[in-house]
Rosetta silent file (secondary structure, phi, psi, omega in degrees, C-alpha in Angstrom):
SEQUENCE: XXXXXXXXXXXXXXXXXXXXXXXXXXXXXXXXXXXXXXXXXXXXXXXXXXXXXXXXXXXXXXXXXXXXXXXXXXXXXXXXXXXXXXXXXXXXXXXXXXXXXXXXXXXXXXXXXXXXXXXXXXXXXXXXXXXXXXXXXXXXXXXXXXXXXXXXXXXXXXXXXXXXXXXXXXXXXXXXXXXXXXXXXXXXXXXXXXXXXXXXXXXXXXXXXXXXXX
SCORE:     score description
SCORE:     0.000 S_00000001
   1 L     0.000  101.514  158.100  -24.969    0.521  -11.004 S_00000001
   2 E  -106.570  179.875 -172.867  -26.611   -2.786   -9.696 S_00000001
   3 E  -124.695  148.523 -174.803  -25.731   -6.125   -8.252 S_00000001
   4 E   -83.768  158.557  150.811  -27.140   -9.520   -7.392 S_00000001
   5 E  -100.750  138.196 -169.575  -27.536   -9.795   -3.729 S_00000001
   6 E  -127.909  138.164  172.044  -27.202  -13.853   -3.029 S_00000001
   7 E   -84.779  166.433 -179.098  -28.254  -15.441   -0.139 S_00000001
   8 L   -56.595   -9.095  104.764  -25.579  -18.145    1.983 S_00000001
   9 L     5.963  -47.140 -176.333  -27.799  -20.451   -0.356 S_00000001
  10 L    93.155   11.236 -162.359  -26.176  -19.580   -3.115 S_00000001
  11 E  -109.958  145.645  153.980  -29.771  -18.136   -4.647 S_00000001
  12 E   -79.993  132.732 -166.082  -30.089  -14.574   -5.826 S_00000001
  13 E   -94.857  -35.541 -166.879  -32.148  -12.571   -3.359 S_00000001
  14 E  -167.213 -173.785  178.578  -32.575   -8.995   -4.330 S_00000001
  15 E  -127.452  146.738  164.605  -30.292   -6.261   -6.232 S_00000001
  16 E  -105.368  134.135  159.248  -28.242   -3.825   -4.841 S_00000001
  17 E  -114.905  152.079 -159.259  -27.296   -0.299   -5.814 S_00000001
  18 L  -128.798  131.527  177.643  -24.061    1.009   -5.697 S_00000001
  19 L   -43.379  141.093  157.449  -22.427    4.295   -5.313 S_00000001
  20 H   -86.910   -1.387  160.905  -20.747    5.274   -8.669 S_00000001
  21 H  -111.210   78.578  160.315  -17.737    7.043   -6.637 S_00000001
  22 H  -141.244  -75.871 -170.779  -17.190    4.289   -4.770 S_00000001
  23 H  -112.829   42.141  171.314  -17.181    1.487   -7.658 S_00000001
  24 L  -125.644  -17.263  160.645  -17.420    3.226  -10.950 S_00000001
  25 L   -17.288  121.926 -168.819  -13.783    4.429  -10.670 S_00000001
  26 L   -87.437  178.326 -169.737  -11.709    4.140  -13.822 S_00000001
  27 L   -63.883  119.380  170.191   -8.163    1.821  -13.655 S_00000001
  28 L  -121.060  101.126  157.892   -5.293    3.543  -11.681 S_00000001
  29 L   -66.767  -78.759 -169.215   -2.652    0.531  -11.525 S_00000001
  30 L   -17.895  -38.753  176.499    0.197    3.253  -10.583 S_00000001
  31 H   -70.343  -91.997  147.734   -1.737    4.262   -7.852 S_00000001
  32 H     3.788  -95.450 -176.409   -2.890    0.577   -6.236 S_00000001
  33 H   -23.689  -98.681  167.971    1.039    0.016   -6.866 S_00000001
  34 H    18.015  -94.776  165.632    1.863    3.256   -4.597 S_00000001
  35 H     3.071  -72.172  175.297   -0.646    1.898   -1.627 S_00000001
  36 H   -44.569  -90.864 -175.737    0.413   -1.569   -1.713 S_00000001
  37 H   -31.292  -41.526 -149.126    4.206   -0.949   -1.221 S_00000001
  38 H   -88.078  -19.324  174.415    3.842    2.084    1.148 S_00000001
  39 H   -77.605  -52.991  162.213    1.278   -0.822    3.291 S_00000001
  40 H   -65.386   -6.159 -170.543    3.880   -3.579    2.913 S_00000001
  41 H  -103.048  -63.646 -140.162    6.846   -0.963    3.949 S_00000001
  42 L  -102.895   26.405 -176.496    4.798   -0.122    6.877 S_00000001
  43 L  -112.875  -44.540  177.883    4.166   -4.292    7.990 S_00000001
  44 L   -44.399  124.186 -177.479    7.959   -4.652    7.922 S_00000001
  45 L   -69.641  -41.739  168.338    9.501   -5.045   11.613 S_00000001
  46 L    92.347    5.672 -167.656   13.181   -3.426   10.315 S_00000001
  47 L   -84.930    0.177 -179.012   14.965   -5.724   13.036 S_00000001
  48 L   -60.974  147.780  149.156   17.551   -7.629   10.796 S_00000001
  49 L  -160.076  155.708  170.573   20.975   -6.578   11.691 S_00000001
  50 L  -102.250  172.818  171.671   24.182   -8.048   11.075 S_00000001
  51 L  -111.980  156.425  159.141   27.243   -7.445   13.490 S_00000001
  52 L   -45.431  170.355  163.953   30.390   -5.681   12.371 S_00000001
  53 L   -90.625   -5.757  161.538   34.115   -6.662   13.025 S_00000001
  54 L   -75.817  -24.165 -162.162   33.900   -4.290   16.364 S_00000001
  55 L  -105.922  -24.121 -171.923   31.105   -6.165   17.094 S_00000001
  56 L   -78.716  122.271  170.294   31.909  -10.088   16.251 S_00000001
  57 L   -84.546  165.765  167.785   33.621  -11.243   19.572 S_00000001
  58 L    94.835 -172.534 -169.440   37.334  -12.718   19.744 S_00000001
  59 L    50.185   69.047  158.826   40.283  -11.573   17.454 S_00000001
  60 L  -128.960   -0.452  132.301   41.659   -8.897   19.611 S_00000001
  61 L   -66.610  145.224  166.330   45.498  -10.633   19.042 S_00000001
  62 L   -62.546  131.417 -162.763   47.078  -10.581   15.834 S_00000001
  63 L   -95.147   -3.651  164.923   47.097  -13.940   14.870 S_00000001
  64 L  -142.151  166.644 -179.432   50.320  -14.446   13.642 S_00000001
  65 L   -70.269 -178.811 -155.552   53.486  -11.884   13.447 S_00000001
  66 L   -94.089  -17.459 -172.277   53.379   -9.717   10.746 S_00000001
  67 L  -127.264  157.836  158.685   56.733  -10.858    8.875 S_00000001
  68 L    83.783    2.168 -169.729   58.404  -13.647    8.256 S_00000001
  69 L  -125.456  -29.623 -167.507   55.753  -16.595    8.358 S_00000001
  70 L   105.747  -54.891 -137.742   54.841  -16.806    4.632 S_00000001
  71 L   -93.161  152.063  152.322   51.169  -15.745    5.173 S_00000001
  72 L   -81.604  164.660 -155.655   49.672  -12.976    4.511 S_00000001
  73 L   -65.834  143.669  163.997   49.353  -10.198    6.719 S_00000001
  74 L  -154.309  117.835 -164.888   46.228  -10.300    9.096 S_00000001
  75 L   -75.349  -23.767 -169.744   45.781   -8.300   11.867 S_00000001
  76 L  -162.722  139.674  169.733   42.329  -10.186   13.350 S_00000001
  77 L   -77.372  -30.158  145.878   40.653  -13.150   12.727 S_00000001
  78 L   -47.693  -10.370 -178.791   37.426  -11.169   12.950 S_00000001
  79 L   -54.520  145.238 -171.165   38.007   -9.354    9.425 S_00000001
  80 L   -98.427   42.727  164.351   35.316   -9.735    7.029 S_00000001
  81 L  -112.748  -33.991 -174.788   37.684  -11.263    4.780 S_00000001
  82 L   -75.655  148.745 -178.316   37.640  -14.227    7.268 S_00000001
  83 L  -102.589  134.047 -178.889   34.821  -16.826    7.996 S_00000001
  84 L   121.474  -45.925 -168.923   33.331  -16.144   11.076 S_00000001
  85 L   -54.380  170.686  150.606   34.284  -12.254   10.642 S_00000001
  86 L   -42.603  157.863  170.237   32.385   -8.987   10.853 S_00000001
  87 L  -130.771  131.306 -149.469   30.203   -8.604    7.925 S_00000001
  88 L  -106.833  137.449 -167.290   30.477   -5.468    6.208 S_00000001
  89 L    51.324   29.055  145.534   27.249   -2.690    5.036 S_00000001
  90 L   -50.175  171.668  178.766   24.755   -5.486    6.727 S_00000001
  91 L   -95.537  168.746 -169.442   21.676   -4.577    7.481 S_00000001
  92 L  -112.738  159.264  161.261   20.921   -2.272   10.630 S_00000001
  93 L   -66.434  143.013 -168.164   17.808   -1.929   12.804 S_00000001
  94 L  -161.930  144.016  167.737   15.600    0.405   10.996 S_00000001
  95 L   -99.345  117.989  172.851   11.849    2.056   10.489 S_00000001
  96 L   -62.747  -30.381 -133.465   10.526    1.237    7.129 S_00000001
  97 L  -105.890  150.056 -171.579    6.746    2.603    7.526 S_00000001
  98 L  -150.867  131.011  157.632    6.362    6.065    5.428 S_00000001
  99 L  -109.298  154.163  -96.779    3.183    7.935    5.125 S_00000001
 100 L  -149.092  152.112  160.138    0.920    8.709    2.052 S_00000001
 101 L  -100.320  157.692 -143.826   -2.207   11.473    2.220 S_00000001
 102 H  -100.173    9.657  178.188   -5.005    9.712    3.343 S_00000001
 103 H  -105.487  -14.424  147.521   -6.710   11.159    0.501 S_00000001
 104 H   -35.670  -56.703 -154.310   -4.453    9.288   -1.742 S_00000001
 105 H   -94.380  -10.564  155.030   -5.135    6.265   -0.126 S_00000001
 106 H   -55.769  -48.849 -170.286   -8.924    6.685    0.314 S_00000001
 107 H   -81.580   -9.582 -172.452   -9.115    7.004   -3.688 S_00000001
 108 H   -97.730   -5.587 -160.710   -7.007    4.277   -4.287 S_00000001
 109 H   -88.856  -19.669  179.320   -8.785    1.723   -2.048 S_00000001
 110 H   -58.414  -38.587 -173.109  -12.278    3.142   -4.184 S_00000001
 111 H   -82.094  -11.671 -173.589  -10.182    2.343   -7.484 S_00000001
 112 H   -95.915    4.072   22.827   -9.106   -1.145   -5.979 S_00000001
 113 H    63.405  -61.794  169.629  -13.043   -1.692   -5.658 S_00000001
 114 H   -77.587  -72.002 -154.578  -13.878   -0.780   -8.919 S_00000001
 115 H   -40.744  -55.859 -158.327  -10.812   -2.363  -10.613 S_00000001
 116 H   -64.924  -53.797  174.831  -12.006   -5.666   -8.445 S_00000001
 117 H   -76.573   -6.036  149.540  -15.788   -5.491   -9.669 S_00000001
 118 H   -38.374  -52.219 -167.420  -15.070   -5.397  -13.245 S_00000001
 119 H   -79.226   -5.741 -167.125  -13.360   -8.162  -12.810 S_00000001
 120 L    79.400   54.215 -169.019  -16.325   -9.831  -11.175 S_00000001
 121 L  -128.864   28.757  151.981  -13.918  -10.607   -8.009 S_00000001
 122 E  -139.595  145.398 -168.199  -16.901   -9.402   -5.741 S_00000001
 123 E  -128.515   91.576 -171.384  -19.863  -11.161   -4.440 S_00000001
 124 L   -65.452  148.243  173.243  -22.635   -9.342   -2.198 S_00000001
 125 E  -140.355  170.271  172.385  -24.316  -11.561    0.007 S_00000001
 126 L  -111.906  174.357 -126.001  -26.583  -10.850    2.607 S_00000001
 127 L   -94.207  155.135 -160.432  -25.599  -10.791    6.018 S_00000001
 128 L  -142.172  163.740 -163.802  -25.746  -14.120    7.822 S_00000001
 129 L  -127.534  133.433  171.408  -24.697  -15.446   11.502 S_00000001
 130 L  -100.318  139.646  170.669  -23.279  -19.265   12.366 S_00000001
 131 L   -88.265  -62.122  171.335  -25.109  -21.119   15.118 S_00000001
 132 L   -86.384  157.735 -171.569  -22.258  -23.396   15.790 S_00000001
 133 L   -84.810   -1.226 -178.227  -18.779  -22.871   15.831 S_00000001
 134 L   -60.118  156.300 -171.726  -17.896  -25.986   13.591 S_00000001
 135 H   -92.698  -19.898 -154.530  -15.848  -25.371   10.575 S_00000001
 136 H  -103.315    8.467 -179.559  -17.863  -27.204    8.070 S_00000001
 137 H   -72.428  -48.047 -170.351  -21.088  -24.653    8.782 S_00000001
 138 H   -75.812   -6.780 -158.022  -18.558  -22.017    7.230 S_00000001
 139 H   -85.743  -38.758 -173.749  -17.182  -24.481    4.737 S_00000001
 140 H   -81.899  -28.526  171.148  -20.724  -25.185    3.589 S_00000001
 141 H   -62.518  -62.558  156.903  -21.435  -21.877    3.021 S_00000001
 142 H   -43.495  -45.580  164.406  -18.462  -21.194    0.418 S_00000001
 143 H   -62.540  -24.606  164.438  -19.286  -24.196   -1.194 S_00000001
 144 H   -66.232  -39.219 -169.525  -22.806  -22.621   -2.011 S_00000001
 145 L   -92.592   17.262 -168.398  -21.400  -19.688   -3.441 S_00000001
 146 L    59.433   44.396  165.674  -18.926  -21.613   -5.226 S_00000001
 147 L   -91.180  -20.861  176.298  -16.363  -20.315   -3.603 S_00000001
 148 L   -48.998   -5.003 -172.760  -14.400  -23.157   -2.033 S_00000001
 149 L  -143.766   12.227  173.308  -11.521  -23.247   -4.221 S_00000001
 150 L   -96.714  142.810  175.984  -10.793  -19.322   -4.143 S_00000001
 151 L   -98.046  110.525 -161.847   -8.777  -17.356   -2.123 S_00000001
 152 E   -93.040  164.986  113.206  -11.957  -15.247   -0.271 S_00000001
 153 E   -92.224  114.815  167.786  -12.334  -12.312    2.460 S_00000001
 154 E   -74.575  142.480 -158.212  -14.977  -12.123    3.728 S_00000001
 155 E  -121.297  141.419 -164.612  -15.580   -8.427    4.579 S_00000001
 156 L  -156.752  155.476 -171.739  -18.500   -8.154    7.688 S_00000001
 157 L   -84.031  -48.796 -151.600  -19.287   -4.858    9.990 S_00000001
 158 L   179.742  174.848 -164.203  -18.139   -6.989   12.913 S_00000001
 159 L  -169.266  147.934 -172.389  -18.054  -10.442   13.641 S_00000001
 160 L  -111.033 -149.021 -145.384  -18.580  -12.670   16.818 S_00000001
 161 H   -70.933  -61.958 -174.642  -16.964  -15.716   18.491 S_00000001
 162 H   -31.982  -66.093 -153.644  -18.714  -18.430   16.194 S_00000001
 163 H   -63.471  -38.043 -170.900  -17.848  -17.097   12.438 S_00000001
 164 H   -60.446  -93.972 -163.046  -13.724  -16.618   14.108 S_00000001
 165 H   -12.731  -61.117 -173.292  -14.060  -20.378   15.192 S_00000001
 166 H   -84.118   -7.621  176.445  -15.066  -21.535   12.363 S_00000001
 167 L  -117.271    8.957  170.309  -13.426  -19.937    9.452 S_00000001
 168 L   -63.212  -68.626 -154.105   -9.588  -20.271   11.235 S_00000001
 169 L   -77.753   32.392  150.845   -8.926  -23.595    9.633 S_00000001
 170 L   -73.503   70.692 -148.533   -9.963  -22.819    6.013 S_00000001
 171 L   -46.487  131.423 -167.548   -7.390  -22.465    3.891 S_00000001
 172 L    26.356   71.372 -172.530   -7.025  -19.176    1.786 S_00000001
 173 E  -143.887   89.606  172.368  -10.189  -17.912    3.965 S_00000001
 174 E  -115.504  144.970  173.603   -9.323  -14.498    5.923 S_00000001
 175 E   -87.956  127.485  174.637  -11.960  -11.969    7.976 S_00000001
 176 L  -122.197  161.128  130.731  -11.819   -8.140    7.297 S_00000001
 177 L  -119.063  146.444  179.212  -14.045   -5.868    8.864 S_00000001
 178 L   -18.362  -60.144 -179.678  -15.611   -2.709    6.674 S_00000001
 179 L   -59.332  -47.671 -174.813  -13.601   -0.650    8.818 S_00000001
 180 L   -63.596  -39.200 -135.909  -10.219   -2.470    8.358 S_00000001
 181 L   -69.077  137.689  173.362  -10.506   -3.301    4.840 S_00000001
 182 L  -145.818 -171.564 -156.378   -7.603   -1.771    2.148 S_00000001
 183 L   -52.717  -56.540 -172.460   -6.176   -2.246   -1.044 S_00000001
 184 H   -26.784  -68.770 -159.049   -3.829   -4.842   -0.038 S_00000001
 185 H   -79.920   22.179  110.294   -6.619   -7.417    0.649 S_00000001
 186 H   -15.127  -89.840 -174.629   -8.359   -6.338   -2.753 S_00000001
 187 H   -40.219  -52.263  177.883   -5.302   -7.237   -4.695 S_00000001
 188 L   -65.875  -23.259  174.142   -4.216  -10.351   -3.122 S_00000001
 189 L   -61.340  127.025  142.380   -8.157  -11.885   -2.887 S_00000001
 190 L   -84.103   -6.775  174.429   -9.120  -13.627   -5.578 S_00000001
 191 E  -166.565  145.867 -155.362  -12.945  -12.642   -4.395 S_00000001
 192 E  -119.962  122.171 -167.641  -13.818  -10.589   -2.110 S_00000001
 193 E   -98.185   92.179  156.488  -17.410  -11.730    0.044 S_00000001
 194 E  -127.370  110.479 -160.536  -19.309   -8.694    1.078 S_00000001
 195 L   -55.002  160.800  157.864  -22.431   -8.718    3.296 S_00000001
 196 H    -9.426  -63.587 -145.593  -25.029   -6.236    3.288 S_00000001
 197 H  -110.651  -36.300  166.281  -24.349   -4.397    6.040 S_00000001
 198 H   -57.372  -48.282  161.332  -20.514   -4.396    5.172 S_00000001
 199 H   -36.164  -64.929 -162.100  -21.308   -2.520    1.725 S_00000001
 200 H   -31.424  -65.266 -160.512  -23.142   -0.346    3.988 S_00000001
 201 H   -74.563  -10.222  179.494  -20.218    0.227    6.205 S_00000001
 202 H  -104.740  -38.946 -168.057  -17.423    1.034    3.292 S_00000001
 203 H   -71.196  -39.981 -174.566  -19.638    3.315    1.660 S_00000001
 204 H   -67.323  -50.405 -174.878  -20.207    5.307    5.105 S_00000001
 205 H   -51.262  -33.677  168.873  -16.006    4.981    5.830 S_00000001
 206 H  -105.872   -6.973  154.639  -15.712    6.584    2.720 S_00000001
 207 H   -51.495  -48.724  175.380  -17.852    9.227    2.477 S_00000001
 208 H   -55.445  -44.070  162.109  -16.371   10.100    5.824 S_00000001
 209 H   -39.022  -49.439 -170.269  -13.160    9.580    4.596 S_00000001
 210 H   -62.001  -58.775 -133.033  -14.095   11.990    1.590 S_00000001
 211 H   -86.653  -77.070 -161.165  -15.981   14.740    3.986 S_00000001
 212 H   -32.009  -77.091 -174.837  -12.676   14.582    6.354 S_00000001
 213 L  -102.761   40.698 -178.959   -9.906   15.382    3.815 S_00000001
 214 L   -76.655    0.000    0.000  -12.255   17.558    1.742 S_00000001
């Protein structure tokens, strides 16, 4: 399986080949689906809570007698019949995050990979450096690969002070590194930017990955 390699130019440089269990994977939505949730379940903080009518202060007289007034009966002006009241089967502080086998979630990030180069939603490029920290060095770069109007990642083995500087203010522009990278930002990318040396670095994380929970 090859690839163009493109330089920050926007010119094709050289071809790449690519593992076929890495990106020859056939389509597991169900799976991807699985991943996703069980990623977004474990991003959730779990801190809403509502308070209770034990918990709501004031209303500890009855606010009128119980007979004899017309009204109906009410024992506390806290009642979650009342505005202002307890609120009743709110939510509670809670832990969300659930885990997955990591061989599950190794194969699905291979099939989110595949799924994603089908679609053409990946672009190798080879690996490049910013001399200044200005935003329009990274800006100019996107615009080579015709990229500029896509929501990218750029995916990089690491990454110094310069490329962070310069790609914060870019609008639907986010930094993975190889090591970081999962389904989630697959799905949500509309193209995924991966240097040389990044390929490099997801093919070794997932061999290892493989070799590990072999």
């Amino acid at each position: 399986m090859k690839v163009n390699l493109f330089t920050i130019d926007g010119q094709v440089k050289d071809t790449l080949e690519l593992p076929q269990e890495v990106f020859g994977l056939e389509d597991n939505p169900g799976l991807i689906w699985e991943v996703v949730t069980n990623y977004l379940a474990n991003q959730r903080q779990g801190t809403a809570k509502t308070k209770t009518r034990g918990e709501v202060s004031g209303g500890g007289r009855k606010p009128w007698p119980q007979k004899h007034t017309g009204r109906a009966r009410a024992g506390s002006i806290r009642s979650p019949l009342w505005v202002g009241g307890g609120v009743v089967f709110g939510p509670r502080p809670r832990d969300y995050s659930y885990k997955i086998p990591k061989k599950k979630k190794q194969k699905a990030l291979c099939v989110a990979l595949s799924m994603k180069l089908r679609g053409q939603g990946i672009m190798f490029v080879e690996d490049f450096e910013l001399e200044s920290h200005k935003t329009k060095g990274m800006a100019q770069v996107l615009k080579n690969l015709g990229l500029s109007d896509k929501k990218t990642v750029l995916v990089k083995d690491s990454y110094e002070q310069n490329m962070i500087l310069a790609s914060r203010n870019i609008p639907n522009f986010y930094l993975v590194r190889a090591a970081d990278l999962n389904v989630y930002d697959c799905v949500v990318s509309d193209q995924l930017l991966i240097t040389k040396k990044g390929l490099e670095k997801i093919i070794e994380r997932l061999s290892k990955d493989k070799e590990n929970v072999g």
